[in-house]
N, C-alpha and C positions, 0 to 999 in steps of 0.2 A: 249906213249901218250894215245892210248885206253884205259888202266887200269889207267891212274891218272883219264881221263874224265867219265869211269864206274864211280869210287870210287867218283867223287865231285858230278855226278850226283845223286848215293846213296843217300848223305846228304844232297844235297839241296832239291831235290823233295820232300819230307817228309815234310821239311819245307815252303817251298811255297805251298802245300798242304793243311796244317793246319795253313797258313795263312789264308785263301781264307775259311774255311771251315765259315759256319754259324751259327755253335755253340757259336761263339768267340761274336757275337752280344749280347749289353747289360752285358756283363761279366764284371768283374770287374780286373783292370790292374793286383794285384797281383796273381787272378785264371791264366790269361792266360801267366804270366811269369810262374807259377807253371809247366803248360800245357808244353811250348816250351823248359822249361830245362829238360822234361821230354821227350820230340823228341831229344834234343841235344844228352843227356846221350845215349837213341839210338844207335843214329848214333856213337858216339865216342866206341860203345862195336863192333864197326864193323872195326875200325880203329885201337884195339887195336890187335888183332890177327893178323893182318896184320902185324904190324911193327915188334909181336912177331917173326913174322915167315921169316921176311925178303923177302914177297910178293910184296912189291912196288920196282920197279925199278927206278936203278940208286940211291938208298938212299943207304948212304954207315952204315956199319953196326954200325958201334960205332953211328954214327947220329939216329938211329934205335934204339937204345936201349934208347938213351936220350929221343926220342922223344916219347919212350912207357912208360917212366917214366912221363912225363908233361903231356900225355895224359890220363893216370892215376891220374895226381892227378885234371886234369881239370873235367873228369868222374865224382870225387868224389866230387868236388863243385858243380857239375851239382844237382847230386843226394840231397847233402844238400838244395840246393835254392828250390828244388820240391818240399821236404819234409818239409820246414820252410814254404812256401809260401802257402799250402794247409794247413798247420797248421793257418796260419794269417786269411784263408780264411773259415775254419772251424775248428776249435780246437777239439769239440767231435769226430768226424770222424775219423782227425789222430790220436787222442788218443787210441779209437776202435781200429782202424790197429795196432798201433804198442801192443796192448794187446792182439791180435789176437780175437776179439770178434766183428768184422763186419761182417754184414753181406751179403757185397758185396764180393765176392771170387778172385777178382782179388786184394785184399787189402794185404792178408796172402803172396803170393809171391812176391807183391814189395818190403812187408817191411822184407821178405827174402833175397831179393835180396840186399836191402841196406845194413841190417847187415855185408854179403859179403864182399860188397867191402869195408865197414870201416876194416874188417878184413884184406883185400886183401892189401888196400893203408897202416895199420901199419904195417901191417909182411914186406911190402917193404923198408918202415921211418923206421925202428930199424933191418933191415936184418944183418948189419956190428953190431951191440948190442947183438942179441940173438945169433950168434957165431954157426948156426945151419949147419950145413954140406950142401954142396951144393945140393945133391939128397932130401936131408927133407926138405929144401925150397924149389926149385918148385917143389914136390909133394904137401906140403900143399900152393902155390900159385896158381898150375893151379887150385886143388881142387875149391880152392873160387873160381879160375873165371867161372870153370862148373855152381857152382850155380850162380853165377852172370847172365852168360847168357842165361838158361835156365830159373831161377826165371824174371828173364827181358822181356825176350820173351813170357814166360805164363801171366807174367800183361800188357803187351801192346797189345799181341790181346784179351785179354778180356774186355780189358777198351773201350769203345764205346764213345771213345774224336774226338778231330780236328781231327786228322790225318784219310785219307782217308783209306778203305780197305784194294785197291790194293796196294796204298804203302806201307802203315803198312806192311802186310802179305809178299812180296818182299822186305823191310828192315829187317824183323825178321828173313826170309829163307837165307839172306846174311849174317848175324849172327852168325847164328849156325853153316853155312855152313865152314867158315871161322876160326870157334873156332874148327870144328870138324878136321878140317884140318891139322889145325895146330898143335891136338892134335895126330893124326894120322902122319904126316911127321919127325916130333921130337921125335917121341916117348918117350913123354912125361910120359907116365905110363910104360914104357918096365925097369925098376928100382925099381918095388914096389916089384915083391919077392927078389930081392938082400938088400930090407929095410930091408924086414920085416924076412928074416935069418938073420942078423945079428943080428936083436934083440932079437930073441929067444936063442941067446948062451949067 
């Protein structure tokens, strides 16, 4: 029960957070939907190591993998409503971003990040199509999630939005923490020299 109430406290606080914050005054409805799917996405990059790694108790694991699939593909609408809704909100801006020629520098990593995970959610949609050996898929799916949650973690503390400091900064560090973990207990990478000899013969 302590780790479901950490983990809802995780995601809600952020969000009553950046409720409250007084940025949000005067804004306009589609900025601060842009804003909160942009806390949402967040918090679901902290939910997803989790289920990868089979950290929540009492979820049984086939339910764990379902639900790291729908959490994945909810991530990936997340990120779309961001990126459409600051387009609605300024079209030059996220044009810049995704051209890489803004000159705010929290812009180059988001739209890192996004590319990601459209990368991350089709190599998942077509996993049973591309017919790839089970080690060359997650290798190249944790691959995108590193950058995911690294590129995610360097545009939300840079970005100077609703969301307070110290949440921010203690949702980021929950993050990482939880991807690095996960990367670390699975040994997720301990198969890349048995890839990459095979492929040299």
């Amino acid at each position: 029960m302590l780790i479901w109430a950490a983990l809802a406290a995780a995601l809600t606080v952020p969000v009553v957070v950046a409720a409250a914050s007084p940025l949000l005054a005067w804004r306009d409805p589609i900025y601060i939907a842009a804003g909160f799917a942009g806390v949402v996405a967040l918090g679901l990059l902290l939910v997803q190591p989790l289920l990868a790694g089979g950290y929540l108790p009492r979820l049984p694991a086939r339910l764990g993998r379902r639900l790291h699939a729908w959490v994945g593909a909810g991530l990936t609408a997340a990120v779309v409503i961001h990126v459409v809704a600051l387009w609605l909100t300024s079209p030059p801006d996220v044009v810049d971003a995704l051209l890489f020629r803004s000159p705010t520098p929290f812009s180059a990593w988001g739209v890192v990040a996004m590319w990601a995970v459209f990368a991350a959610a089709l190599l998942a949609a077509l996993r049973r199509r591309l017919r790839l050996k089970l080690l060359v898929w997650r290798l190249c799916h944790i691959t995108f999630a590193m950058v995911i949650v690294v590129g995610s973690v360097v545009h939300a503390m840079l970005v100077e939005g609703t969301m307070g400091v110290v949440s921010k900064s203690a949702l980021c560090a929950l993050v990482l923490a939880a991807a690095a973990k996960v990367v670390v207990d699975l040994r997720l990478f301990a198969d890349i020299p048995r890839i990459a000899g095979r492929s040299g013969h």
